[in-house]
N, C-alpha and C positions, 0 to 999 in steps of 0.2 A: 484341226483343220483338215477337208479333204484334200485328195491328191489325186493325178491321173498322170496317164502317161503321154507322151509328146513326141514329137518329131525334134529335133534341133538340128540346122547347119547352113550352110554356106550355099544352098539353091540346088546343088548337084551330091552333094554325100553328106545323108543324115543320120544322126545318129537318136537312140532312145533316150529320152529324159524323162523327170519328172516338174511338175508344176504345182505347189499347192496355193489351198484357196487363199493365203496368206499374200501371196506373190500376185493376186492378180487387184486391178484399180478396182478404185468403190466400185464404179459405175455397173461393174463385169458379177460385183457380190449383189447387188441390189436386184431383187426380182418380184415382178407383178402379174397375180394371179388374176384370171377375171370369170365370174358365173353369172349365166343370165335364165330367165327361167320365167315362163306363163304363167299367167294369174295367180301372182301369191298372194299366197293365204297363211296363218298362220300352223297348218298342217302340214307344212313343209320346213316346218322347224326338225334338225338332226337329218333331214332327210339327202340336203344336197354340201358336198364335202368342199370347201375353198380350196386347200391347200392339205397331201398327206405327206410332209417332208420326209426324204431319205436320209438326208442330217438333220443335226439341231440348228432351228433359225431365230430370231426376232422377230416379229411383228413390228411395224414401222408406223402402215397408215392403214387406215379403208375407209372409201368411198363407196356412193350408191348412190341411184337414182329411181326414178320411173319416168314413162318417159307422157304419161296420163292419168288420170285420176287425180289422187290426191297426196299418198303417200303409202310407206311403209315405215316398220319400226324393226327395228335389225340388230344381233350383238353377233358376236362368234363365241365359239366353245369349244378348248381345247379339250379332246376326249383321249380315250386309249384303245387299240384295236377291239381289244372285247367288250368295251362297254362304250360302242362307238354312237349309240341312241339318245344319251341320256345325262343328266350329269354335268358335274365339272364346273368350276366357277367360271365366269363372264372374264372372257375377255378384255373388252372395251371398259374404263371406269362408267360408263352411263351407256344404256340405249341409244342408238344414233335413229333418228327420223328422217329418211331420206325422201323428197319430193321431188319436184319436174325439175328444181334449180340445183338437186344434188346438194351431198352434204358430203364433210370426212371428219373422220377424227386421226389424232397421234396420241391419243392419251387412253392407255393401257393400264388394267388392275394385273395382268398376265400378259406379256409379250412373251415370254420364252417358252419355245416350243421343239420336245424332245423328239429324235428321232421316230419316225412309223405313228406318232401320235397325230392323228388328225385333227382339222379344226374344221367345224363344225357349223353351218349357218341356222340361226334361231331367228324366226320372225315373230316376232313380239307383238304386231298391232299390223292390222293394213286397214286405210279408208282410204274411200271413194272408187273401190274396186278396180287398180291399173291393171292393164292386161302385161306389162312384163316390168321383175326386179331386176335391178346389174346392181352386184357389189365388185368392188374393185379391193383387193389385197396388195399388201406391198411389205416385203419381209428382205430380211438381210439373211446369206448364208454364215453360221456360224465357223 
């Protein structure tokens, strides 16, 4: 678990402390990533980055929509700095298809995700030509 350092005391004389990510409420480890992005297509698979953790996280949820057309078809991919194009099993057990009404999933072939290793947006399918995708990510800090 990470750690940092801290102020501690009594309003008028503080002293230095530490906090790790163990000590602090869920709510404070849970964090949500969001990428939005013009006309996807699927040539924008590997190209735009959700999440490149500084620690090791979970993956929890993700969400998408469009906010027109028809749809898109969406997984993530966790990769590794130098082979940050290409690769790597699927994330998500299935393709998620996200429409006007938005979709999410919690169910992962890979949630865990190593330090400095990115994850990776794959679009697998777009119809009806929408002019913008939003995925929404949601990972816990290790």
């Amino acid at each position: 678990a990470g750690s940092g350092s801290v102020l501690v005391g009594d309003g008028t004389k503080f002293v230095g402390g530490t906090v790790s990510s163990s000590g602090l409420a869920t709510p404070n480890k849970t964090v949500s990533k969001s990428a939005s992005w013009e006309n996807p297509a699927t040539v924008d698979s590997y190209r735009i980055t959700v999440v490149d953790p500084a620690t090791a996280i979970t993956l929890t949820r993700v969400g998408c929509s469009v906010p027109d057309g028809t749809s898109i078809t969406i997984n993530l991919r966790i990769v590794t700095e130098s082979a940050r194009y290409s690769g790597r099993a699927a994330a998500l057990t299935s393709n998620l298809t996200c429409g006007t009404s938005g979709a999410s999933s919690t169910t992962f072939s890979a949630s865990a995700v190593a330090a400095h290793n990115p994850v990776m947006l794959e679009v697998t399918a777009v119809s009806g030509s929408p002019t913008w995708g939003n995925v929404d990510v949601e990972y816990t800090v290790n």
